[in-house]
ZAMARGU-4260 file (C-alpha; in steps of 0.2 Angstrom, whole numbers, plus 5000, padded with zeros to 4 digits):
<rodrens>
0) 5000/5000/5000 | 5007/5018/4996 | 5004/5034/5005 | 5003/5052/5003 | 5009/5054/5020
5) 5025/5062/5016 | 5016/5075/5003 | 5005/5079/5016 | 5018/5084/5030 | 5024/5095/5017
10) 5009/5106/5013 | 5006/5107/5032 | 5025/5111/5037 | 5026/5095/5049 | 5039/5086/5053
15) 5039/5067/5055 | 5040/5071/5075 | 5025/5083/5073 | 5014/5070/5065 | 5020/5055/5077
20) 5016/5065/5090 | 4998/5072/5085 | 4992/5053/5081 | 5002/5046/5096 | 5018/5035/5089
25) 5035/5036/5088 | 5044/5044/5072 | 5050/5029/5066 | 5033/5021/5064 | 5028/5038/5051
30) 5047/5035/5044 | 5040/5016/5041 | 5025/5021/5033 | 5032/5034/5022 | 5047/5021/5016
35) 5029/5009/5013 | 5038/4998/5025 | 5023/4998/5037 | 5005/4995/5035 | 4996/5006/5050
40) 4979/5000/5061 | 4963/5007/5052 | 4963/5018/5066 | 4979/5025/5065 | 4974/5026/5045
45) 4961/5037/5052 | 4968/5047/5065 | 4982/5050/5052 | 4969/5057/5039 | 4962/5068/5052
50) 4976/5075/5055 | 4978/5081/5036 | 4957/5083/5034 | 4956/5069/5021 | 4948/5053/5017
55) 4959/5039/5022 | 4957/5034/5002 | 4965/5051/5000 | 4980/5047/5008 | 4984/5027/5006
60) 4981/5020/4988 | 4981/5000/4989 | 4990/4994/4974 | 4986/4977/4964 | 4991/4963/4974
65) 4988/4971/4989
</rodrens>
């Protein structure tokens, strides 16, 4: 599954810390998910979202195979 997550940290000027801290895990589980290396809970999907005001389809695109 890809992500947007790194994008998204852009436009809102947040640091990998920043997030981790706002949805409450360590920065090297958002440094997982951005390298696609981790695959988060649905509700860390959805606090994730939240935090950038998207739809969860917005920011992780399942690929084939997935």
């Amino acid at each position: 599954m890809k992500n947007n997550i790194k994008v998204e940290r852009a436009i809102k000027s947040l640091t990998q810390e920043d997030l981790a801290n706002k949805v409450s895990v360590s920065r090297q589980t958002i440094n997982a998910m951005e390298a696609n290396k981790y695959v988060p809970s649905t509700v860390l999907a959805l606090k994730i979202a939240k935090v950038f005001n998207k739809t969860v389809e917005e920011i992780f695109i399942l690929e084939k195979g997935d």
